[in-house]
Every structure is written in C-alpha cells, then in structure tokens.
VMD Tcl script that draws the C-alpha trace (Angstrom):
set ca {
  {17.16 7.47 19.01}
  {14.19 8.76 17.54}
  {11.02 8.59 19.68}
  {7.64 8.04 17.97}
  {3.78 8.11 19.66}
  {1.76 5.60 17.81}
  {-1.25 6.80 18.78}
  {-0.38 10.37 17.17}
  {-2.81 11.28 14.43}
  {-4.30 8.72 12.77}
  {-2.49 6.10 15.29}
  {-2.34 2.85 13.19}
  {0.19 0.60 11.91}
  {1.51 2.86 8.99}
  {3.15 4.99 11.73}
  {5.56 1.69 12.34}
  {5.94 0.49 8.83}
  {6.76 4.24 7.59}
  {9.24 3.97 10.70}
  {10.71 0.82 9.89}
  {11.26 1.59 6.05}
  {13.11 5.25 7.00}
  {15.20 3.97 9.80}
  {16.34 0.84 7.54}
  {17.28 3.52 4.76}
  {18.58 6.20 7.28}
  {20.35 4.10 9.74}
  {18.62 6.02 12.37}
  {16.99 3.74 15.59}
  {13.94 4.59 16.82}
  {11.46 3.88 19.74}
  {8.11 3.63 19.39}
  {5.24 3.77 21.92}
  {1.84 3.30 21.69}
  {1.45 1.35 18.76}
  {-1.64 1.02 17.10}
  {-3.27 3.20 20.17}
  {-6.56 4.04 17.85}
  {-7.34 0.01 16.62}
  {-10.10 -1.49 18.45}
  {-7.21 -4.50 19.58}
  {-4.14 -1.91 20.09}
  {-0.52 -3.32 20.12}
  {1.44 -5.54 17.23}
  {-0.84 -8.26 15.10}
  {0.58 -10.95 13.53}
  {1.09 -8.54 10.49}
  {2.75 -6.06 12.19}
  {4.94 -8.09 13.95}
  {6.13 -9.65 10.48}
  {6.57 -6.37 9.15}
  {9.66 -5.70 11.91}
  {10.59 -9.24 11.93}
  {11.13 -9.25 8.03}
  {13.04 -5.65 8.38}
  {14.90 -6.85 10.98}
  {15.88 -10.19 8.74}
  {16.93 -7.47 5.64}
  {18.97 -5.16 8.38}
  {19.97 -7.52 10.96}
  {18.26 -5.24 13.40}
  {18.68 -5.62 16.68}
  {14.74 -5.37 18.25}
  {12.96 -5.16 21.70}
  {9.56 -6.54 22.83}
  {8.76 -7.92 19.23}
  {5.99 -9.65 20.36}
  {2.30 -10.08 19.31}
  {-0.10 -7.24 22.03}
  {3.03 -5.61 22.21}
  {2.51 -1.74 21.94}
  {6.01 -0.73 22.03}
  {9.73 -1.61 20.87}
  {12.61 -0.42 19.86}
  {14.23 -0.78 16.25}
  {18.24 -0.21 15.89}
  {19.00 -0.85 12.01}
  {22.54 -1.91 10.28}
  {23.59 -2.24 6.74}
  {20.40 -3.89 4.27}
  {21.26 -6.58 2.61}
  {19.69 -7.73 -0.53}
  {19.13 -11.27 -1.55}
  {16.31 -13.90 -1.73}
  {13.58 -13.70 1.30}
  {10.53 -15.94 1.94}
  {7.96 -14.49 5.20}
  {4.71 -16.10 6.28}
  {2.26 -14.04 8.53}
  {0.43 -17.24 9.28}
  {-2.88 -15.51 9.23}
  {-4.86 -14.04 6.57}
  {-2.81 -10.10 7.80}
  {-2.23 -8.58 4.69}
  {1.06 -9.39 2.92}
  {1.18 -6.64 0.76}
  {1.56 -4.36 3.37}
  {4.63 -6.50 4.72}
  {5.63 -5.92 1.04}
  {5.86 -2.31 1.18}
  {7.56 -1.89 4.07}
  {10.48 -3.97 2.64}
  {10.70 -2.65 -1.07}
  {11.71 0.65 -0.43}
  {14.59 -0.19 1.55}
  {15.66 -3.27 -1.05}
  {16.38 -0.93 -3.22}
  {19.42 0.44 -1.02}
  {20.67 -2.92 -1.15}
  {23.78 -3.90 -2.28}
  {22.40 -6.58 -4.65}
  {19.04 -7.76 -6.09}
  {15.93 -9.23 -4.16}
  {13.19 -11.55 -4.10}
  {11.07 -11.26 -1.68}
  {7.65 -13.78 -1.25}
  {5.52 -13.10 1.76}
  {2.54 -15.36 2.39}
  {-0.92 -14.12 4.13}
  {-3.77 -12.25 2.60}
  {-3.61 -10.85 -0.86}
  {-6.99 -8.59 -0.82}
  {-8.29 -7.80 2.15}
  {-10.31 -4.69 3.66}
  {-8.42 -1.88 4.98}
  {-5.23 -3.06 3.40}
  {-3.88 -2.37 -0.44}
  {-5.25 -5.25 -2.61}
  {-2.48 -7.25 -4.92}
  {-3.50 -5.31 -8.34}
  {-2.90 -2.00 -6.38}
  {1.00 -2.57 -5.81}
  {1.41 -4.43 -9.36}
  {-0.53 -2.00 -11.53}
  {-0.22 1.68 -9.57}
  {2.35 1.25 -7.00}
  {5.05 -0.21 -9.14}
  {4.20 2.06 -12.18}
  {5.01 4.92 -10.12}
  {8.05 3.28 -8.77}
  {9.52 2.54 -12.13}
  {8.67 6.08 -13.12}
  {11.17 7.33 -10.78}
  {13.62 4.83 -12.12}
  {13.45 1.79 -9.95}
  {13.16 -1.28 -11.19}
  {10.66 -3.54 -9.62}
  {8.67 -6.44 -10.92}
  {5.34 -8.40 -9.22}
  {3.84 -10.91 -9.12}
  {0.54 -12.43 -7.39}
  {1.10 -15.85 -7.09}
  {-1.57 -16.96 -4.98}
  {-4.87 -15.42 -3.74}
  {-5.34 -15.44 -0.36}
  {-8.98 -14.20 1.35}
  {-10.09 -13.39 5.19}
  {-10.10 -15.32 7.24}
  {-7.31 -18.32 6.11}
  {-5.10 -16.17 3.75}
  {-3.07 -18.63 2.68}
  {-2.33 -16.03 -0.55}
  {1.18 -15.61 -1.75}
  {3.14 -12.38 -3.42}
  {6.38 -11.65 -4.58}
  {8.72 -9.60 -6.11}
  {12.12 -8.65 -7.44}
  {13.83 -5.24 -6.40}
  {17.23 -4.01 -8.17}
  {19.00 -1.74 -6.55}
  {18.81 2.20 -6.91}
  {19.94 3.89 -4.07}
  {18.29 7.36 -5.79}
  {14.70 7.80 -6.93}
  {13.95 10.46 -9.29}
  {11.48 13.10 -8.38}
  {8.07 13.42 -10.18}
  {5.87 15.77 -10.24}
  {1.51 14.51 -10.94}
  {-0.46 17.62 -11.53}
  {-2.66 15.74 -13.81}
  {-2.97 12.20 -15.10}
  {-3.59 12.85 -18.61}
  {-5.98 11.12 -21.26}
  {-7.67 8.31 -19.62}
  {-6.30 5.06 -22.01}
  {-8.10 2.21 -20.41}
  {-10.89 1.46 -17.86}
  {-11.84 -1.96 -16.69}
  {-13.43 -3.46 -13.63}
  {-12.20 -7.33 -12.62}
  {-14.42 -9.33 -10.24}
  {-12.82 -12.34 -8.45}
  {-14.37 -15.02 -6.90}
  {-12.85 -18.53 -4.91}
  {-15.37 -20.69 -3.64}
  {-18.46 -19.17 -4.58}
  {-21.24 -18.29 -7.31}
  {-20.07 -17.02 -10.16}
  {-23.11 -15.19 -10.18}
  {-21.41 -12.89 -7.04}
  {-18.87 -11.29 -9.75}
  {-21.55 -10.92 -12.13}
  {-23.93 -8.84 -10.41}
  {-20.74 -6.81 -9.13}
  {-19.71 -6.39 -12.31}
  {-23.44 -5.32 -13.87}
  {-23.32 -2.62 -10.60}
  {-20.03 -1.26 -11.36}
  {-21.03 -0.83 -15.10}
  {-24.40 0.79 -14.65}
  {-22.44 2.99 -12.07}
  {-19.86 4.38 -14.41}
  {-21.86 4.12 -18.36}
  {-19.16 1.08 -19.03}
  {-19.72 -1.71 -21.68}
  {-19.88 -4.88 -21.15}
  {-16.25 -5.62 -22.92}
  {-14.62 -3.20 -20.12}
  {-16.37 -5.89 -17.34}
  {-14.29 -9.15 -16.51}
  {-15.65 -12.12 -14.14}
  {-12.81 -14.37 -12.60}
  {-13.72 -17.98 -11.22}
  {-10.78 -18.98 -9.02}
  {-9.78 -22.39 -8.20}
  {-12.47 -23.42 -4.83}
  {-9.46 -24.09 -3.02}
  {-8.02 -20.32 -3.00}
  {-11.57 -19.41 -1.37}
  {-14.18 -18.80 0.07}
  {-13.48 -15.03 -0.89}
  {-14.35 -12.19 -3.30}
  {-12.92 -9.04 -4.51}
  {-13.67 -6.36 -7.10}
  {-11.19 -4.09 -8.81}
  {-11.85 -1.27 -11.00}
  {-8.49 -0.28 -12.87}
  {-8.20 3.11 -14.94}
  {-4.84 3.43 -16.88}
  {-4.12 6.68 -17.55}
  {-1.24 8.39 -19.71}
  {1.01 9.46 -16.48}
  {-0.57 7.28 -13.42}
  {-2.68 3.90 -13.11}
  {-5.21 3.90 -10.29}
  {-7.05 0.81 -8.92}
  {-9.71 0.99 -6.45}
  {-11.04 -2.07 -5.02}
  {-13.56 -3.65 -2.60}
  {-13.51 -7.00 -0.57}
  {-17.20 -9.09 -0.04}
  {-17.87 -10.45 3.56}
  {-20.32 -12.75 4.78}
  {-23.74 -11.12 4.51}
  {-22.67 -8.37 2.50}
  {-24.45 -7.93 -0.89}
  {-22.39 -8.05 -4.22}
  {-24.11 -4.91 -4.65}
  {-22.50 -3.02 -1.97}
  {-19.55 -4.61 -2.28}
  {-19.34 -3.26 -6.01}
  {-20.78 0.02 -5.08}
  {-17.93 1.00 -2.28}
  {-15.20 0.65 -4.80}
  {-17.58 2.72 -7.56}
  {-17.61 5.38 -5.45}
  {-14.12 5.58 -4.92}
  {-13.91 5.65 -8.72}
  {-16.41 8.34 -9.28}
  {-14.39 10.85 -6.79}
  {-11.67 10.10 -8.47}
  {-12.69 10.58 -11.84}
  {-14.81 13.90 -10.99}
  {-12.01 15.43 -8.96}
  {-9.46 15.82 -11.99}
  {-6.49 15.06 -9.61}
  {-3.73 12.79 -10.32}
  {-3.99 9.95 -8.08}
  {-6.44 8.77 -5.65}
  {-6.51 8.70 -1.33}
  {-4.72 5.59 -0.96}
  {-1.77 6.22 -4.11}
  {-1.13 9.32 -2.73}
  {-0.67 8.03 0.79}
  {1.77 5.42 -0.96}
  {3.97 8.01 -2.86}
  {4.69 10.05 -0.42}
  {7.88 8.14 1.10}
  {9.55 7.40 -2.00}
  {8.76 11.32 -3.03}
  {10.70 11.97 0.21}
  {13.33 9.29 -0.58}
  {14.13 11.33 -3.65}
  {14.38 14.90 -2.21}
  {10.98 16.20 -3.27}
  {8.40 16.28 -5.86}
  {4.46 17.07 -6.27}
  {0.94 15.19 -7.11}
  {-2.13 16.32 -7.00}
  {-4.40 13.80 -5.15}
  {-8.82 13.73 -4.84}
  {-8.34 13.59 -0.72}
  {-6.02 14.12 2.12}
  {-6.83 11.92 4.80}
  {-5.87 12.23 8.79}
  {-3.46 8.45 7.41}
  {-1.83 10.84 5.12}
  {-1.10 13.80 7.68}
  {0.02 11.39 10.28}
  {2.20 9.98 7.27}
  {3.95 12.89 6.18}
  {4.86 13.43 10.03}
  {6.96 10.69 10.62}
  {8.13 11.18 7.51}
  {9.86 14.59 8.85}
  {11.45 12.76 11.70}
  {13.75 10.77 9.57}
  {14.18 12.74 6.60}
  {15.42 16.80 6.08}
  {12.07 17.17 3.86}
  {8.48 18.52 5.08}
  {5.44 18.20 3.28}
  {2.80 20.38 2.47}
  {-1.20 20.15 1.37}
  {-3.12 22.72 -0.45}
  {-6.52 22.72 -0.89}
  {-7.41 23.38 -4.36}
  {-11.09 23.17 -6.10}
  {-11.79 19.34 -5.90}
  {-8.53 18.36 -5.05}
  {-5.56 19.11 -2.91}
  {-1.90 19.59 -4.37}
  {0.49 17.37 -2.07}
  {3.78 18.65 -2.24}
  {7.04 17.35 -0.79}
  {10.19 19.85 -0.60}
  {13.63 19.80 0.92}
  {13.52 21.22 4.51}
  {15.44 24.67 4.42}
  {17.95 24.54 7.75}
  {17.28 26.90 10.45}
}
mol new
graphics top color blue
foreach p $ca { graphics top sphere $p radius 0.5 }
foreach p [lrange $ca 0 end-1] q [lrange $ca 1 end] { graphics top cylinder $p $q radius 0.2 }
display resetview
C-alpha cells in the first residue's frame, strides 16, 4: 500500500487524480491522507469525489470514506475495463479534469471507450475543453494513442450543466517524445465565447487580446452561444505550432471586466511566446504522466510550478522513473528518465 500526504507540496487535488490514474495502470493501492490540505475548503468536492468514483467504475476498485469533506481514503485497483461510460458531477466541478484522470488508464483497457462526463467545461483553475481537444490530445496521439474529443455542451460556473466526451483505443505503450522546441509557429487565433450575455463581452476581449499580441482582425473569432448554455464567458488564444499546439485561456466572472479577463490569458501567451520553450505551465504539467507511462522523454517548458514538482513526486511513487528540471535561460528543460536501481 502506498501512502500519500495530500497536503505535500502544492497539496491539491492533482496529488489524488495523478494517484488514481498510476495505481489504476500499476495495480498498486494506495492511501491517501490529507487531501486537498492547502484549498481554502480541504477534503473531496463533488469533483474529486467523481474522479475516484468514475476510476473505481473503470477498475472495480474497492474504496474507503469516498465521501464529499472527506480528506482521506483508500484506493485498491483491479483489472480496467474498457467500454462505454456516462459520469455527472452534478455541479459546475470541472469535467475535464474527471476526463484526465480516466484517459490514461483507458488506454490499458482491453477494448475501446467512450467516456461522457457532465459538469463544467471552462472553468478557472481547471483545463478549459479546447485545452484537452487541441494540445492535450495532439500530444497524446504523438506518442501513438489514439484518442478523439469532443465538446458537446458548454457548461459555465456556477450550473455547469456542460458535457464532454471521448473515445480511447487501447495502447498499452506510449512512445517517448522529446519537445526541445516547438518549431515554426503555423497558426495563431484567439476565440471568445459567450452564453447569455452581450456579444459586445467577446468583442472587447477579442480587440484586447489583438492589440496585446499585433494580431489582425481575421486571427480574432466572437462566439454567441445558445442563452441557455449561459450565463458564462471564456476566451481562448490557440497557437498551432509545427511539433506542439498550446491554448491558454481565461474564464469572466461577475464584475470582472472583459478586459482583464482577456488580458490574464494574453499574458500567459506572451511568456510563452518570449520564452522559446516548447510548451507552456499547464501542458507541461499534463505531459508529464504519460512521459512517465512511456519510460522517459524530454520538453522544454516556459515555467515549473510548485503543481508540477508536487506532480513529478507522486509520480516516483508508482513508477521506476524520476524526473528532473533544469533551469535554462527563459525556460527550464523537464526531463523524465528511467530510475537506475540502487
């Protein structure tokens, strides 16, 4: 039984979803205390707890003090089993993030997947829909899974009521890949979304975004959603690359102005594009696990956060790898190697 702190490092819910994805693939149990010790409301939220519910559906796990507040359990895994899934959080708790715990370990499946999980498609703090369809996935089919996405529904804080879903085949081994640089930038384009609200929101977002980075007006998209999807905004700015597509985004709340809104996910953009590194913050949090899944490989990445650190530690408790960060000038290179045995 592996024992985890989950108020170690960065001590949010990553340390359980990273923990639930390795021990499905490992077959390893594991204990975990302290969960979510650094939030503001510590213990499981209704996302968390339909993270392990929906892992323990694909593994029938056996699981302890699943419960919403609760700040421990205990996880024993048995064989995956692929197949076709439906999960609602029942809150607006980000279904995407439900998502990746569960697509990893679908592809160690014995057959194909569909998965659908219902909640909140863009919200902050959380990967936005376009993130796992346009730069997660990429990098997954890169290393030779297949995976396909779809956003079916939007779904905004605070009712959610969004919808995604996708289709894993199995590949029980990734390839590695290695990201020192993302080559010739192809496309750039920023995508403003609005439900329920002026269109005039997205338009001054977009106007922001495109003073912010010299764009044109053809690289700047408004998107009036149906009222009943809202109220809710988001803003995406997308750059496809030659080896890596990176989308950084930004979600409007009540009394927030589209201007700020815009100008967070700009500025994630601009770091980006000054450092020269492969991926951004959040991508290279994301490809860490499947790097490890498949033995080792390298990216260079614009920032190493205290979520990536605390990542690449539990990481090391289920897998024979370790991972390493070196600061270079504007960018660190992340690398993950097989551990040598003592």
């Amino acid at each position: 039984m592996i024992e985890l702190d989950g108020g170690a490092g960065e001590g949010g819910g990553q340390i359980l979803r990273s923990s639930l994805t390795l021990s499905m693939i490992t077959g390893q149990p594991f204990r975990i205390r302290n969960i979510r010790a650094n939030r503001p409301k510590p213990g499981l939220m209704r996302q968390h707890l339909m993270a392990v519910r929906s892992a323990a559906t694909i593994c029938d796990a056996e699981v302890t003090h699943a419960e919403v507040g609760s700040t421990e359990l205990a996880f024993t895994p048995r064989c995956i089993k692929g197949g076709v899934y439906e999960f609602a959080i029942g809150t607006a708790g980000s279904a995407t993030l439900v998502l990746q715990t569960l697509i990893p370990a679908l592809l160690h499946a014995d057959v194909p997947s569909v998965v659908k999980v219902s909640g909140g498609t863009h919200n902050p703090k959380a990967p936005p829909a376009h993130f796992i369809e346009h730069a997660y996935a990429r990098m997954l089919r890169e290393m030779g899974a297949q995976v396909d996405f779809e956003l079916k529904r939007f779904g905004f804080y605070p009712n959610g009521g969004g919808e995604v879903c996708a289709a894993i085949w199995p590949c029980t081994q990734l390839r590695q890949l290695h990201l020192p640089e993302r080559g010739t930038l192809r496309e750039g384009r920023a995508e403003a979304y609005v439900a329920a609200l002026p269109l005039s929101v997205a338009q001054r977002e977009l106007e922001s975004i495109g003073k912010a980075l010299h764009w044109r007006d053809d690289q700047l998209f408004s998107h009036p959603l149906a009222n009943d999807q809202g109220p809710g905004n988001a803003v995406l700015i997308i750059l496809e690359s030659e080896h890596v597509t990176e989308v950084f985004s930004s979600v409007g709340e009540k009394r927030r102005r589209a201007e700020d809104v815009a100008g967070d996910a700009a500025l994630e953009a601009k770091r980006y594009l000054v450092s020269g590194a492969a991926v951004g913050e959040h991508l290279g949090d994301q490809l860490m696990l499947p790097l490890a899944l498949a033995g080792g490989g390298s990216y260079t990445v614009d920032h190493v956060s205290q979520h990536a650190i605390t990542n690449a530690e539990v990481i090391a408790q289920f897998l024979p790898v370790h991972v390493t960060f070196e600061a270079a000038e504007g960018y660190s290179l992340c690398t993950i190697a097989a551990r040598k045995p003592r």
